[in-house]
N, C-alpha and C positions, 0 to 999 in steps of 0.2 A: 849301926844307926845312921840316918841319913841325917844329914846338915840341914839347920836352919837357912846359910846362906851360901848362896854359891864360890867357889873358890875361883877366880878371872883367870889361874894359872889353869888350871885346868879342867876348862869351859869348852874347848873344842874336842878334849876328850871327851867329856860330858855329854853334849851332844850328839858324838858322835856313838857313843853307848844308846843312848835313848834311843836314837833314829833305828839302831839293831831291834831294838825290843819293840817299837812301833812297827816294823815292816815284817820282823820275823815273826814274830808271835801272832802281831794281825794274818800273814799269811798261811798260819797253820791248818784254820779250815779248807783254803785253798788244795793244799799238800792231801788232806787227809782225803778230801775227795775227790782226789786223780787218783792216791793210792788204792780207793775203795774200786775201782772202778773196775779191776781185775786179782782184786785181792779182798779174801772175808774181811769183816770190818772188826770183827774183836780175833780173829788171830795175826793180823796187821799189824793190830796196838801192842797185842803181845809179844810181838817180835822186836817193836819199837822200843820198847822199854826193858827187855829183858837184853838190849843189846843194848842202850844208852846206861842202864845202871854201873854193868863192871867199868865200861870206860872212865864215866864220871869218877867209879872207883877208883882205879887205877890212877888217876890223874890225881886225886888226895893223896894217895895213900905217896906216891910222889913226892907234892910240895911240901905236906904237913905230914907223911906219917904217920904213924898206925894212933897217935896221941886222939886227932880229930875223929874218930868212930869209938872212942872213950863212950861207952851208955852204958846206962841201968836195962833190965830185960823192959822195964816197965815206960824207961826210954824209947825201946826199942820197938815194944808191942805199941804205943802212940803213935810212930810213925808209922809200922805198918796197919795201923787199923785207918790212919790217915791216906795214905795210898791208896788201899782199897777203896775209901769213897770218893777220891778225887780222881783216878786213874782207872779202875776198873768198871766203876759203874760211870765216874766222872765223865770219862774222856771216853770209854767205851760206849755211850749213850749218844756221844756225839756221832762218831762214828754210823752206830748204825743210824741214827735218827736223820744225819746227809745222804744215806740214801733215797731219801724220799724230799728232801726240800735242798733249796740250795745254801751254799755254803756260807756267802751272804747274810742269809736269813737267821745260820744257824747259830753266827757269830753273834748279831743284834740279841736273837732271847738268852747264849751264853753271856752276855753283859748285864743280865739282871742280876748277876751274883752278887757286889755289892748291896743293893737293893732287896736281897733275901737275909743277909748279914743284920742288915738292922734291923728286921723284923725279929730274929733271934734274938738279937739284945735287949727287945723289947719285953721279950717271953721271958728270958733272964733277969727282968726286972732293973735292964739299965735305962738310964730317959736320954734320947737319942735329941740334938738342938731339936727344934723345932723347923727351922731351914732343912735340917735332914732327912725329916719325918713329910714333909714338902714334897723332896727330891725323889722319896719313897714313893709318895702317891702318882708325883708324876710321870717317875720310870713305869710303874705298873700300871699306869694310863696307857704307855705305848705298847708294853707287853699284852696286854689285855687287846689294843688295837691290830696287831700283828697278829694275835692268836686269831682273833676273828675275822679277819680278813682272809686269813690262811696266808699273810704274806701277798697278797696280789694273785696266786693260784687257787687251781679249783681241786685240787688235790695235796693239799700239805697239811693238814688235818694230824695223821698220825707221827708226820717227821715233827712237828711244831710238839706234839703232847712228850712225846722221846727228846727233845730237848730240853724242856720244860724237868722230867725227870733228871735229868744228867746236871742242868743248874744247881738243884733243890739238894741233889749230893753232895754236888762241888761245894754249897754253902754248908749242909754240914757238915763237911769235911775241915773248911778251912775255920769255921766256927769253933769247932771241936779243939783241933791245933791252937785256940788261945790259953786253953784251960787243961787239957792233957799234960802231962809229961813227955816232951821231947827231947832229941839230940841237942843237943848246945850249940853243934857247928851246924849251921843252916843246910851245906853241899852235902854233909854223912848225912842226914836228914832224907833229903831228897833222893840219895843213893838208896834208902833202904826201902823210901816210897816207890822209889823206880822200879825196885827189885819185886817186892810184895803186889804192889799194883800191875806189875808184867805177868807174874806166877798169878794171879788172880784170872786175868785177861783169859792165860793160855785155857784154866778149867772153864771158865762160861763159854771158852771156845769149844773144847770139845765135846761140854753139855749140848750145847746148840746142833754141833753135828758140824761145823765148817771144816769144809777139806781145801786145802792147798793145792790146785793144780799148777804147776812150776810152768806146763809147758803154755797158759792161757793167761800167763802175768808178763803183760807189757813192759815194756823197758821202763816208760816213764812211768809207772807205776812203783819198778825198782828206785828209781830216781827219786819218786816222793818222798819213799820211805826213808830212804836216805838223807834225804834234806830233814824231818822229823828229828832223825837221831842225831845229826850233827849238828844241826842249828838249830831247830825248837826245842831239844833235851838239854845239849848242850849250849852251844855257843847264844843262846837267848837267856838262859836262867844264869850262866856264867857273867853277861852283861847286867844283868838287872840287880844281880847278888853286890857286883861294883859298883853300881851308881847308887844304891839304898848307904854305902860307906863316905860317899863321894859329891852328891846332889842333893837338893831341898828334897824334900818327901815330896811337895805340893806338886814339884817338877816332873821328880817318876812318878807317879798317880797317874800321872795324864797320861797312861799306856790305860789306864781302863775306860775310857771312851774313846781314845785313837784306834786300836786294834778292830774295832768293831768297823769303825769307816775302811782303814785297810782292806778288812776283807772282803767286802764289798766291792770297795774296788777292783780289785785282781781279779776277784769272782767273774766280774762283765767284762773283764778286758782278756782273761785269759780263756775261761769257760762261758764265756758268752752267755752268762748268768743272764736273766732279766730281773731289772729292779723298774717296779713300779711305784707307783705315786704314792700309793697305798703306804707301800713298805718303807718308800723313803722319809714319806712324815711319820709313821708310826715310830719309826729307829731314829730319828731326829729327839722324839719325844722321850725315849729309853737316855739316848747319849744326852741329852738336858738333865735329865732326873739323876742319873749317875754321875755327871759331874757336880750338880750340889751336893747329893751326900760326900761324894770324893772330896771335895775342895772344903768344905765345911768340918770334917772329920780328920782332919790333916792340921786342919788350923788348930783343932781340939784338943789332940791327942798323937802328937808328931812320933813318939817314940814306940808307938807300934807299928814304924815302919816294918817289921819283919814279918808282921804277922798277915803282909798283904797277901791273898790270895792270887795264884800264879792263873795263866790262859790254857789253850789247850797244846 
């Protein structure tokens, strides 16, 4: 559980965590769409995860032990039913939905996640502040403005509807995870979501028909995926798992409208993305909206630091 106030002893570690999970997790879309670029987009993901899970395993089972994968099956079926909506359609929506829009773009509509969360809780019959229910309308103000715009293009129509699904998962996925039976230890958790949501990935992979040509996958291609499994699976969920023990919630939250600017950036400075005017106020109006519910929802209800829903 994350602290009400910050510790001064250790504030440069803190920060220095945060700034990981701002720059790595925002660059994920970045990663996934150099990886897509000579590589299928859902046997990519499935390689990404089904190689991030034993690690992350192995590295538990390490410092803590076979104690920390202690579960009930029903523990267990939680987490992978979790996985599957966050990672196979989740994360694998993304995927393919960057191939048609940019990466940019695809980060801005993955940021309505919060913003689909409270509409759930609404269905659920929880009554969300009012300032929330605010930040609701006016993240899906920009949502609504990016979808119709297409982002500034004249062809992002189908990547924007595929993102828009991959969101709608994510939330119920992490929805789902408040009220499910899960793992106790948050890392066994996410090892079995890795696992299950990899094993997912690989069957829609070869539903689909994706073939791996080895000899037409770029180097940096190799290298995205790389960065993926070492620091988007790991070394980013490893930092964020420490700062929710370590830092005010209100502090780590604020990776759910940084990440989105992140991406963006790298997007035009690396991929010489274009961001237009369009996009840029419409994902102004998303990162507004999602930081009132975030910052309002925190003040609320600090103790479900855990149950924040992770990036891609």
């Amino acid at each position: 559980m994350a602290h009400d106030t910050p510790d001064s002893r250790t504030s440069p570690l803190v920060w220095g965590a945060l700034a990981i999970v701002y720059v790595v997790w925002g660059s994920t879309y970045l990663a996934i769409a150099i990886v897509i670029e000579t590589m299928p987009p859902l046997l990519s993901g499935a390689m990404r995860f089904v190689t991030a899970a034993p690690l992350l395993g192995a590295v538990i089972l390490f410092l803590r032990g076979r104690r920390a994968f202690r579960m009930t099956w029903k523990e267990f079926g939680g987490a992978a039913l979790v996985g599957v909506l966050l990672l196979t359609f989740g994360n694998g929506l993304v995927a393919l939905g960057e191939q048609h829009i940019s990466s940019g773009l695809a980060a801005l509509l993955v940021a309505s996640v919060p913003l689909w969360l409270v509409i759930f809780r609404v269905v659920a019959r929880d009554r969300p502040r009012l300032l929330t229910l605010t930040g609701v309308l006016v993240g899906f103000g920009g949502v609504a403005g990016l979808s119709l715009s297409g982002g500034g293009g004249a062809s992002g129509g189908p990547g924007i509807t595929i993102i828009l699904l991959a969101s709608l998962s994510w939330s119920i996925g992490s929805f789902l995870s408040f009220s499910i039976p899960m793992p106790a230890d948050p890392f066994a958790a996410s090892t079995v979501e890795m696992a299950v949501g990899g094993l997912g990935l690989l069957l829609t992979s070869r539903i689909a028909g994706e073939h791996l040509d080895l000899a037409a996958v770029s180097g940096r291609s190799w290298a995205g995926l790389a960065y993926l499994v070492v620091m988007g699976s790991l070394v980013g969920f490893t930092a964020y798992i420490w700062l929710l023990g370590k830092a005010p919630i209100s502090l780590v939250s604020t990776y759910a409208y940084v990440n989105p600017v992140v991406a963006v950036v790298l997007g035009a400075i690396v991929l010489s993305e274009p961001v237009t005017g369009s996009m840029v106020a419409a994902g102004a109006v998303i990162v507004i909206g999602v930081a009132l519910v975030v910052s309002t929802e925190r003040r609320k209800k600090a103790h479900t630091a855990e149950e924040e829903p992770a990036p891609v």
